[in-house]
MARPATI-924648 format. One record per residue (C-alpha): residue in three letters; chain; x, y, z. Coordinates in Angstrom, 2 decimals, always signed. Layout:
N
  type  mol       xx       yy       zz
   Ala    A        X        Y        Z
...
***
This chain:
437
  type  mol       xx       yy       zz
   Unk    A   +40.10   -22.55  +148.30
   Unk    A   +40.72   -18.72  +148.29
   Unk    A   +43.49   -17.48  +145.88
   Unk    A   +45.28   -14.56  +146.11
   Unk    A   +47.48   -12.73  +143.55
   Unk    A   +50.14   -10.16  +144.54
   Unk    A   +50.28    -8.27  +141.35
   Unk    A   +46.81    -8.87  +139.78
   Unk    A   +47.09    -6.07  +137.74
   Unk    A   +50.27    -7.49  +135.99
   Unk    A   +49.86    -8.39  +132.05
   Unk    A   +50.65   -12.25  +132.84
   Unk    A   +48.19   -12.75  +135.65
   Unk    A   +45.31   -13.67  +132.80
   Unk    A   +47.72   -16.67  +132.60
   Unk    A   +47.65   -18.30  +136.21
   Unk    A   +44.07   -17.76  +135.79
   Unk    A   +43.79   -19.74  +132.93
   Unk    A   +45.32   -22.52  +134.56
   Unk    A   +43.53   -21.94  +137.67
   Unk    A   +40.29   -22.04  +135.79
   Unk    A   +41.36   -25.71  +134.22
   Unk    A   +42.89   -27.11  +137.02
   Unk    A   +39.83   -28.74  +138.50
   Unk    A   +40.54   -27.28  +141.69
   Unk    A   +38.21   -26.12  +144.04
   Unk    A   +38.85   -22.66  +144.23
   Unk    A   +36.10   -20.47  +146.03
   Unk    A   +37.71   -16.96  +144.85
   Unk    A   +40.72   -14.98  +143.30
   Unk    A   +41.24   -11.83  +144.81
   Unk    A   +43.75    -9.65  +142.53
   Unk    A   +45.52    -6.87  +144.42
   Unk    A   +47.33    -4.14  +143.05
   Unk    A   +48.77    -1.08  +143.73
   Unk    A   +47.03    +0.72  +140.63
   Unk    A   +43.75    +0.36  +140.33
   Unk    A   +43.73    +1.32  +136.66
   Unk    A   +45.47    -2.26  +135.69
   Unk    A   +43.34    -3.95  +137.82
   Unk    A   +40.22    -2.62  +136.12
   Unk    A   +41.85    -4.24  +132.74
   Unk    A   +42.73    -7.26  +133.67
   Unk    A   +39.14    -7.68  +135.16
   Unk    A   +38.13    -7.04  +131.74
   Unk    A   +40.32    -9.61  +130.24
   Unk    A   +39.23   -12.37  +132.72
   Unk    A   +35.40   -11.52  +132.73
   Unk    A   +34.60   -14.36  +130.06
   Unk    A   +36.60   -16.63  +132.52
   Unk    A   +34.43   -17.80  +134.75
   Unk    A   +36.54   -17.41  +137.79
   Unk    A   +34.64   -15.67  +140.92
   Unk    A   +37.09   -12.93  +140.95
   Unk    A   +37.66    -9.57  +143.53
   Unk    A   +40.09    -7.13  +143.36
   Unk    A   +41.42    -4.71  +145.51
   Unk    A   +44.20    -2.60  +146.55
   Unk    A   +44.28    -3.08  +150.27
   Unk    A   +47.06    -5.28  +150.92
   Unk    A   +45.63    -6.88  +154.20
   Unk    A   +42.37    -7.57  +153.13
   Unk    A   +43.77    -9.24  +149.96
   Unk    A   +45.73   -11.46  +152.16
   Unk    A   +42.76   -12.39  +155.34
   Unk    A   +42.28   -15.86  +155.18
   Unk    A   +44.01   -16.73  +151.56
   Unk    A   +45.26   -20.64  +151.65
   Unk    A   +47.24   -20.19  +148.23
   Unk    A   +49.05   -16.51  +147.58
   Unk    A   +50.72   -15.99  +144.65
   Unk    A   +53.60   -13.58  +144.49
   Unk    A   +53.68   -11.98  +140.83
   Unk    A   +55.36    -8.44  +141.97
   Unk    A   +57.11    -5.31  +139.46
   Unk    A   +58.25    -3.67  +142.46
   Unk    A   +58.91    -0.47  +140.69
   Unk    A   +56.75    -1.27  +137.67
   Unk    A   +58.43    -1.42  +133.90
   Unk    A   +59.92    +1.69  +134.32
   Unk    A   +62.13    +0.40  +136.87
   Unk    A   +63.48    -2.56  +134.91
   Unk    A   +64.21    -0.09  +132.26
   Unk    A   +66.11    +2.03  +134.04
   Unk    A   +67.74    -1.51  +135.98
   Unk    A   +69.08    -2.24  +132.06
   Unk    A   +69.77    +0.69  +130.67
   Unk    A   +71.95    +2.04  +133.70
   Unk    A   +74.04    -1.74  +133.56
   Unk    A   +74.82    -1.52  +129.61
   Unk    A   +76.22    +2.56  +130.87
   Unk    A   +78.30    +0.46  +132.78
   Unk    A   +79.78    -1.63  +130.29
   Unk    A   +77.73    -5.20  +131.93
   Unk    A   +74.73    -6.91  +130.89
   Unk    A   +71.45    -5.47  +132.57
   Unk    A   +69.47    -8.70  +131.95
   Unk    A   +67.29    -8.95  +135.48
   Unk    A   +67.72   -12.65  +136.19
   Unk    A   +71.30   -13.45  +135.21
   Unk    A   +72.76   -10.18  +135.33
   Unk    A   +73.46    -7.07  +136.77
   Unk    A   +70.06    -5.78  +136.55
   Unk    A   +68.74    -8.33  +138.58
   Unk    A   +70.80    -7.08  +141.52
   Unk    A   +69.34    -3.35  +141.21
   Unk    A   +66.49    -5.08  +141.22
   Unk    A   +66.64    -7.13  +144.01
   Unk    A   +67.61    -3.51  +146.02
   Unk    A   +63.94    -2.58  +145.45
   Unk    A   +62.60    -5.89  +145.75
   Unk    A   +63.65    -7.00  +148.74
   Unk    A   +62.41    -4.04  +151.15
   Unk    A   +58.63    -5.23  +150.25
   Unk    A   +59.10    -8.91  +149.57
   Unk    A   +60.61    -8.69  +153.42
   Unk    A   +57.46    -6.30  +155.03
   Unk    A   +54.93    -8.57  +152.45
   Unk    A   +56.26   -11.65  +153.89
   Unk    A   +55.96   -10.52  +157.45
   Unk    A   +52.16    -9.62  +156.61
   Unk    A   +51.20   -13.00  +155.08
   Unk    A   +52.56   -14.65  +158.62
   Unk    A   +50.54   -12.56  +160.51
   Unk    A   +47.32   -12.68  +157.98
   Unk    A   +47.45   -16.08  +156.66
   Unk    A   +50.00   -18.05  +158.08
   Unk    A   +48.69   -21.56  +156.94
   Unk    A   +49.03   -19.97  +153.34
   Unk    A   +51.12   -21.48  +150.40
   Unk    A   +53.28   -19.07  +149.11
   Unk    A   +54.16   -19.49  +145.41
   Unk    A   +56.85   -16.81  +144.29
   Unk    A   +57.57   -15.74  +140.47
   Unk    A   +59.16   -12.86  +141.25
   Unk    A   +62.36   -11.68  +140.28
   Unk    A   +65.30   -12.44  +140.78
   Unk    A   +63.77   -15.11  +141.71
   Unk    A   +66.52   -17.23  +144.10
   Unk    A   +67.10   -13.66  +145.76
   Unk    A   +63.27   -12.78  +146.52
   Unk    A   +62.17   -16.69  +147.26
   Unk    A   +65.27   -16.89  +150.30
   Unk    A   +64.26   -12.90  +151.46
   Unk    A   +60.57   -14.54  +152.31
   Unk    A   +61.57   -17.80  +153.10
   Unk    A   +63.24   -16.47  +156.26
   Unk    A   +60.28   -15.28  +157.76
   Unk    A   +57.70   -17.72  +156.36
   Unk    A   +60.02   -20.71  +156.09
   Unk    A   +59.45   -24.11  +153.52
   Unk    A   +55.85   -22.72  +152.79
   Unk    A   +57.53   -20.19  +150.05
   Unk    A   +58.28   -21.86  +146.70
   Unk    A   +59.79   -20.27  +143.90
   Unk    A   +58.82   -21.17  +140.43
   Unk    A   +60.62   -21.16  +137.35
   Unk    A   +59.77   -23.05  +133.70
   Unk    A   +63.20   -22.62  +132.39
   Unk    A   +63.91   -26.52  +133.21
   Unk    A   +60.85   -27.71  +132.19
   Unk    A   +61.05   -26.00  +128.63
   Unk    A   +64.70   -27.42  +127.98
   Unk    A   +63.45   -30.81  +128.60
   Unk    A   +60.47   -30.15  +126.83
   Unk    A   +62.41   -28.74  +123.83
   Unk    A   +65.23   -31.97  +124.20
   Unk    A   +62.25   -34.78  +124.19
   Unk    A   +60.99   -33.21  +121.11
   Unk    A   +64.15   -33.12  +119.46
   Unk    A   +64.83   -36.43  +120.03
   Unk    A   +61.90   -38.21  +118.83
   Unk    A   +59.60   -38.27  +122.81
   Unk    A   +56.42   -36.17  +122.48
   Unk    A   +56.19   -34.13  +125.06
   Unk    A   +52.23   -34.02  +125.60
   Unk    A   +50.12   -31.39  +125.56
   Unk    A   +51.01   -29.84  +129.25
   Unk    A   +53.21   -27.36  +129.55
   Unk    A   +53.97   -27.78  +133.35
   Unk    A   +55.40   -31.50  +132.84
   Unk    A   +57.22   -33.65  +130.67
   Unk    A   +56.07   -37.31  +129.45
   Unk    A   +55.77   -40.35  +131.75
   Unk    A   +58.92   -42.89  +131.63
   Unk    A   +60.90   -39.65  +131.16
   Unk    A   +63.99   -39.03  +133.30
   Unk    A   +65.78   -36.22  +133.85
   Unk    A   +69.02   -34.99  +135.37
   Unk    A   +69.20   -31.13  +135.82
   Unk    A   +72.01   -29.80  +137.20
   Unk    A   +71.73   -26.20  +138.47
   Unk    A   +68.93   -24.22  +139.81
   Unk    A   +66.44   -21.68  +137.44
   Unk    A   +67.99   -19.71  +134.67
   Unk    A   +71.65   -21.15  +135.57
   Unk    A   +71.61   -24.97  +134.97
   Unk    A   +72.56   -28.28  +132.50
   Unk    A   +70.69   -30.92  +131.06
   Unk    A   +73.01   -33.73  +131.37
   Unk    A   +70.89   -36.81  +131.02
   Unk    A   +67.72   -37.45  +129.42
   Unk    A   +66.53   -41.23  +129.29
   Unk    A   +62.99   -42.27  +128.36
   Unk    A   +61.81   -46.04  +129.33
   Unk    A   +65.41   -46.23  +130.58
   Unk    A   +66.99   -45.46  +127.33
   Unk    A   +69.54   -43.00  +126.99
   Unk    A   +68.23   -40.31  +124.53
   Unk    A   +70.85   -37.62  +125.25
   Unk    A   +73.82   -38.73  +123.95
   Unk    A   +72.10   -39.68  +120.32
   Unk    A   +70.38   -36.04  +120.49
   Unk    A   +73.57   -34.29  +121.21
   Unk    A   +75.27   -36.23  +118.09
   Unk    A   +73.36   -35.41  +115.72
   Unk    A   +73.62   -31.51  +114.50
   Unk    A   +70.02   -31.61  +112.26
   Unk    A   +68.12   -32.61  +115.46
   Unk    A   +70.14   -30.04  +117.95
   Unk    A   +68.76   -27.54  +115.13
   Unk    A   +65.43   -28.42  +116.33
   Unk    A   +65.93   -26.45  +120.05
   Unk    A   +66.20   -23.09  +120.65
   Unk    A   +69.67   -24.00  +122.67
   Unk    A   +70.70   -25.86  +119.65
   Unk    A   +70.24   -22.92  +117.11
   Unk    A   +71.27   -20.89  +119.57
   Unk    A   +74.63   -21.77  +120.81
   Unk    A   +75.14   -24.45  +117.93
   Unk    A   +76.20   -27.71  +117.96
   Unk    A   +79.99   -27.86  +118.58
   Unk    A   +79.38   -26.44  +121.92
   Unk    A   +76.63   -28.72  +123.37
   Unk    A   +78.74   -31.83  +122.06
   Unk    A   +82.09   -30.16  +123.94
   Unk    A   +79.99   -29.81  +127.01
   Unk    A   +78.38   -33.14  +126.54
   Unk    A   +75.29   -31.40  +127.73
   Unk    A   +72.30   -28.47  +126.91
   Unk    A   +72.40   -25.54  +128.61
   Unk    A   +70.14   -23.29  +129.48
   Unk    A   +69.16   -20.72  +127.04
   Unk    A   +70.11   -18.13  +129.36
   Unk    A   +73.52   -19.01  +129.63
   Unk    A   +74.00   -17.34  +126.64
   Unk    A   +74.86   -14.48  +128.93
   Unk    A   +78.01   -16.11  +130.13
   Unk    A   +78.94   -18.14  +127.06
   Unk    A   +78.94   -15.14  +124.69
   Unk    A   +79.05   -12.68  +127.24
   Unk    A   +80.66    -9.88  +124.91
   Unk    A   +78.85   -10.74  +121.93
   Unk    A   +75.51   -10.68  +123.76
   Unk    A   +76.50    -7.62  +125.33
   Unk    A   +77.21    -5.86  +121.77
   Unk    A   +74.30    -7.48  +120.20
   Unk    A   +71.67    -5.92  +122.70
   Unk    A   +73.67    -2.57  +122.08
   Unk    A   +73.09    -2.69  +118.76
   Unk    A   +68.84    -3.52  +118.67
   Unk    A   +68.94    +0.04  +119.68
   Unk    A   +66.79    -0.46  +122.64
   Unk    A   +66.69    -3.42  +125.44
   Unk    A   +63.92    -6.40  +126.06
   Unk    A   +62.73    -4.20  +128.80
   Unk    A   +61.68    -1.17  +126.60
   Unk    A   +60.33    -3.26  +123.95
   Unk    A   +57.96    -5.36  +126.39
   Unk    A   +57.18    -1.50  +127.95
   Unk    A   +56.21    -0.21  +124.54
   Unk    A   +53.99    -3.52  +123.96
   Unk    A   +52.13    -3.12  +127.25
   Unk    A   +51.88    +0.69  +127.40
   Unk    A   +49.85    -0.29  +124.19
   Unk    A   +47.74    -3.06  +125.21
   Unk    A   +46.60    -0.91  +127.92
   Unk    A   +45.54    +1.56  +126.73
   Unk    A   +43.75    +0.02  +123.93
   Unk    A   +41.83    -2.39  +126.29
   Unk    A   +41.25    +0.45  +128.78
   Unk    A   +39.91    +2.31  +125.86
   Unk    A   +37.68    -0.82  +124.58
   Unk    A   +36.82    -3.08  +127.59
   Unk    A   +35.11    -5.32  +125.39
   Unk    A   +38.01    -6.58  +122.75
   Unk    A   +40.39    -6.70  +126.30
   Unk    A   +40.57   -10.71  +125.74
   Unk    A   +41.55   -10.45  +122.05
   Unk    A   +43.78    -7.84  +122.81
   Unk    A   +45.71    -9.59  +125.11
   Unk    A   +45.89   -12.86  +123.24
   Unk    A   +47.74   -10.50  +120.57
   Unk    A   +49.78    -8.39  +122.88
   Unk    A   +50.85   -12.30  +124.56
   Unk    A   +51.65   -13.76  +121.41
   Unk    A   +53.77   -11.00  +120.31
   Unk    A   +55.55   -11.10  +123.14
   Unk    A   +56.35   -14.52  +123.52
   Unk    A   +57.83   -14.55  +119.65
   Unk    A   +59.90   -11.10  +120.68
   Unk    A   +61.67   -13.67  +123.32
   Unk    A   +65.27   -13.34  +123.35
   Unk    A   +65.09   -11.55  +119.71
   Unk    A   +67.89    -9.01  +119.80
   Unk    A   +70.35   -12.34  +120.16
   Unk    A   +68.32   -14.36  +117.44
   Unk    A   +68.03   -14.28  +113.42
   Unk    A   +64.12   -15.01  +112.16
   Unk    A   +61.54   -15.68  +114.43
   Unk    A   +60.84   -18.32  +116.87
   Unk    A   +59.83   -21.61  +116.60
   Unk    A   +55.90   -22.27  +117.42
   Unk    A   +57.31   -25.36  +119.68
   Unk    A   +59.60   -23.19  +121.55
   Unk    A   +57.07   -20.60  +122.54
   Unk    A   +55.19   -22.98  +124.03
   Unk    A   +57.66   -24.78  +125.49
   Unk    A   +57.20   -23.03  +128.76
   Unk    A   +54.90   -21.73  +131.22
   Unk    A   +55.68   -21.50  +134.88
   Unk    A   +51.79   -20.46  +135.12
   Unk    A   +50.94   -24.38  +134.79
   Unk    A   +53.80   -25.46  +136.91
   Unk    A   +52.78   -23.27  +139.39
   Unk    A   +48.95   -24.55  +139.61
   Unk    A   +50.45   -28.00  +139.07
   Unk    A   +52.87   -27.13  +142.62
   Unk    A   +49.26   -26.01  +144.44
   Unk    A   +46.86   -28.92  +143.65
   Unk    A   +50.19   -31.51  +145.14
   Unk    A   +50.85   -29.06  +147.84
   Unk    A   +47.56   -29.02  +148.96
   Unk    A   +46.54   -32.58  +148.74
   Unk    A   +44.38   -32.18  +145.21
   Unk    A   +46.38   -34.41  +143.33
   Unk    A   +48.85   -36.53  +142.94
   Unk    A   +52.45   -35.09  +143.97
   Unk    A   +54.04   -35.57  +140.18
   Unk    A   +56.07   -32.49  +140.10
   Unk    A   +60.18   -32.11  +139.93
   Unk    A   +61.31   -29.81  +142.24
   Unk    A   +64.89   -27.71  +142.62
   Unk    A   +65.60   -28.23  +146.07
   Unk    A   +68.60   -25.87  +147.81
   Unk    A   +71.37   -28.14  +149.62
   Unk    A   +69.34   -31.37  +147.96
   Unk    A   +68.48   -31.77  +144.69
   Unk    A   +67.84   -30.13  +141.07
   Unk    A   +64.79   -30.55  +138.74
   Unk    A   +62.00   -28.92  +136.28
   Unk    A   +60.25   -26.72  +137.90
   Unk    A   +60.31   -25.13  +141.92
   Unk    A   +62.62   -24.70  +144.45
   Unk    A   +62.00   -24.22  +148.33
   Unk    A   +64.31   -21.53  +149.99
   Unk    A   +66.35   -22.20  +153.03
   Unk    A   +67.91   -25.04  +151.83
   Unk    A   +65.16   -27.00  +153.12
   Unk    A   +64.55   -30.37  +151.74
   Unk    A   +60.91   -30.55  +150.03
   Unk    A   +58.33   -33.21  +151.47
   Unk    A   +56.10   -33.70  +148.23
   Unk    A   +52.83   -35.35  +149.45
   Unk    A   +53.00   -39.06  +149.33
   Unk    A   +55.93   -38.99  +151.02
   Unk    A   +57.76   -39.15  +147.89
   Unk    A   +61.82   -37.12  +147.71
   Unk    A   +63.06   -36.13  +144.93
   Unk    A   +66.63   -35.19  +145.11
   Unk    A   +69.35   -34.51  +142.73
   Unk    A   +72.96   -32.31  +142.72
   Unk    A   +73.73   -29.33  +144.75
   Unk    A   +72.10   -26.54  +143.02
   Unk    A   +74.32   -24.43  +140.88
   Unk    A   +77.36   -26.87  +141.66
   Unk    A   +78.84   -26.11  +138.05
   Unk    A   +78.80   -22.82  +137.52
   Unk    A   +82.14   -22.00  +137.57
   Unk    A   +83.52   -25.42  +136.42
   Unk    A   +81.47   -25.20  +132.43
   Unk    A   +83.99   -22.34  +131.44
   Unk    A   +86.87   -22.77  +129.38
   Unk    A   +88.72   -19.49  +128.64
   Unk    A   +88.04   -16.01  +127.63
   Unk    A   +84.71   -15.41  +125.56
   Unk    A   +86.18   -15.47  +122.09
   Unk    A   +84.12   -17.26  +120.11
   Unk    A   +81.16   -14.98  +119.02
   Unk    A   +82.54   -13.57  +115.74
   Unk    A   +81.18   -16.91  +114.29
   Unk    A   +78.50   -17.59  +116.60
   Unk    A   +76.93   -14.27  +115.22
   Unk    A   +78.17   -14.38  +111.81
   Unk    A   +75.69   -16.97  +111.32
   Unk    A   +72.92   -15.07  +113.05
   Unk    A   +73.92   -12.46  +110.57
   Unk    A   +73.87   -15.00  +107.87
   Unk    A   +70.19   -15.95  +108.86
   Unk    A   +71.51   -19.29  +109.29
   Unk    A   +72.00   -21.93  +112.69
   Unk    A   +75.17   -20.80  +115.17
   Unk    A   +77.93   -22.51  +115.16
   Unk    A   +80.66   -22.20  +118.10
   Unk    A   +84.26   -21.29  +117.09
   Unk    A   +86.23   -24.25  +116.82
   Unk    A   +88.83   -23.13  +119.27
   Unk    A   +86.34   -22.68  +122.39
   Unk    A   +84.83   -26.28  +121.22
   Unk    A   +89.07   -27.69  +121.09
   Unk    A   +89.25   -26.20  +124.50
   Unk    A   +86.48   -27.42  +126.27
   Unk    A   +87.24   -31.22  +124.93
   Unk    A   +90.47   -30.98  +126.83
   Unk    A   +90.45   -29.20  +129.44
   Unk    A   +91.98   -30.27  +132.57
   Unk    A   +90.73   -32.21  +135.45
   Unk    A   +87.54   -30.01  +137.29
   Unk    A   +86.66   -28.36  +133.82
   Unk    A   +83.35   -30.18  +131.53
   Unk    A   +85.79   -31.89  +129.38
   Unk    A   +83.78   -34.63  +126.18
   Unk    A   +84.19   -37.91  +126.70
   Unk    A   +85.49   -37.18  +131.05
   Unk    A   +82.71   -38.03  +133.62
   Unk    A   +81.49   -34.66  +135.19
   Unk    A   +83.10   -33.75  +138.22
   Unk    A   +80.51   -33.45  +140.39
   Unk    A   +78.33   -36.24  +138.66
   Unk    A   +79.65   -38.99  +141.35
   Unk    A   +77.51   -36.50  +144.00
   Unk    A   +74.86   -35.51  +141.60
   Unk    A   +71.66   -37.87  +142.49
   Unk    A   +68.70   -38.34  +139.90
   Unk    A   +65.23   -36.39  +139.97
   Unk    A   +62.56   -38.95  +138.85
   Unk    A   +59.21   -38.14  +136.94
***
């Protein structure tokens, strides 16, 4: 099998690799391509002790000749570009954050343009090839290539998977070792797509295990969504919510907060790399130990300018769309067993990929997995303005867990008919299917 990664001079490529080199599939060569050789030559260094047959290059059609699997890992505009993407949305009053928020649509502006022309190259190239996507915005760039390469684009995102991850762990499962999946006997219903969804069941053996998680505060502690948006909240919704739905929960707050760190997520991960870089560039040989550190630092920095203390050890590795993504190309292309959970436009919701063009997914084995229509309750989990931050960061302030204001929590039990009202069946649940493990 012959790899290729779009953006193989990007800091998290050393990650797919790693799970390419585990994955016990038979891969034949990686070629990384990028448009600056000087990254390129560093992550070569990083991945030398790997024991990957690796090529790089920065000739876009002879990086995609003949690939079966391509992976889509593009900056288009480097660092510098989501910088200026932030910092140009908090002028404006909005939050710049490049997946959820206004960033992400300056983003997509540049994106787009060479998703579309890569896209039209891989179907002339290597039009047999799997395309796995992880670039952002990801929904955005995943339906851009889909329409000229159709169901053989996937778009990858761990978000899901780490919520459910973080939930089984909370509640007493063990989540296993594997970052890409989530026990056996497990099931799950997601509801949304990405960055923007719910976890509104979670049943092990057939057991519910949400409902005994969400009522008890000490164990909601143990989650990043718990600490983060605090208990009276996920009991109001009668659900978890993504971590990144921070940015519409406590949309001001989040907004001042990032104001006041004095500089955004994007210049602090710019700062971090413009230093690994250069170190490794400078000293080849410690490039593997420098990028363990330069990893691990950012991973703890995750979501930091919202969050008092640092981050749990469980939630940083909660994630890791690397793994989901090399779990996607051993079921996709027949090397093993089709185990995966897959957000599926117009068809269903899950842990880990989604298919553009709203077509539904044939996993091999001729299994379906389908669910709600992605996204369906994004605009029915709101109740009122976003008021209820002063104590949400008073305790962030206080170094202790958030807590929601009482009178966002009073709301959202009873709120009318189409809101997420405790104790009321979801409106859309009657519609909303399962997605199986």
């Amino acid at each position: 099998m012959r790899v290729t990664i779009l953006g193989g001079g990007g800091f998290r490529v050393p990650l797919i690799c790693r799970e390419l080199a585990v994955s016990g599939l038979a891969i034949g060569e990686v070629v990384l391509y990028d448009v600056v050789p000087e990254r390129l030559g560093v992550i070569s260094a990083v991945l030398a002790a790997g024991g990957l047959p690796l090529r790089t290059t920065t000739d876009l059609d002879a990086a995609l000749r003949g690939a079966d699997v391509i992976f889509a890992a593009l900056r288009v505009g480097g660092l510098d570009g989501r910088v200026a993407d932030e910092r140009s949305a908090l002028d404006a009053g909005v939050i710049g954050q490049e997946t959820v928020g206004a960033g992400g649509l300056s983003y997509a502006a540049r994106a787009v343009p060479v998703v579309d022309a890569i896209a039209r190259r891989v179907a002339e190239l290597a039009p047999g090839a799997w395309v796995i996507t992880m670039t952002n915005p990801a929904g955005i760039v995943t339906e851009v290539m889909a329409a000229t390469l159709g169901p053989r684009v996937v778009g990858v995102c761990d978000s899901p998977t780490g919520l459910v991850r973080r939930a089984c762990a909370a509640a007493g499962v063990d989540p296993g070792g594997r970052l890409a999946q989530v026990p056996d006997g497990v099931e799950v219903d997601y509801l949304g797509l990405n960055h923007l969804g719910w976890l509104r069941g979670l049943r092990v053996n057939g057991t519910d295990r949400l409902s005994g998680l969400l009522a008890d505060p000490d164990a909601l502690k143990r989650t990043e969504e718990g600490r983060l948006f605090g208990a009276d909240l996920l009991q109001a919704l009668g659900a978890i919510p993504n971590e990144y739905l921070y940015w519409y929960y406590a949309r001001s707050e989040a907004l001042r907060d990032v104001r006041a760190a004095g500089r955004t997520r994007a210049e602090h991960v710019r700062a971090g790399q413009q230093r690994f870089f250069a170190a490794a560039a400078a000293a080849p040989e410690r490039a593997t130990a420098l990028w363990a550190e330069a990893n691990d630092e950012r991973n703890r920095s995750y979501f930091a300018e919202l969050r008092s203390g640092e981050r749990d050890t469980a939630d940083v590795e909660a994630g890791g769309y690397e793994a989901i993504a090399i779990g996607l190309v051993a079921a996709l292309t027949g090397s093993a067993p089709a185990r995966l959970i897959l957000n599926v436009r117009n068809g269903g919701t899950g842990t880990g990929a989604g298919p553009g063009r709203g077509h539904r997914d044939r996993v091999p084995g001729g299994q379906r997995r389908r669910g709600a229509a992605a996204g369906g309750a994004a605009d029915r989990s709101r109740a009122g303005p976003d008021e209820h931050g002063k104590e949400l960061r008073a305790g962030h302030r206080l170094g202790r867990p958030d807590r929601l204001g009482r009178r966002r929590a009073a709301r959202l039990r009873a709120a009318p008919p189409g809101r997420v009202a405790r104790g009321r069946p979801h409106p859309v649940r009657g519609r909303a299917g399962r997605c199986r493990r």
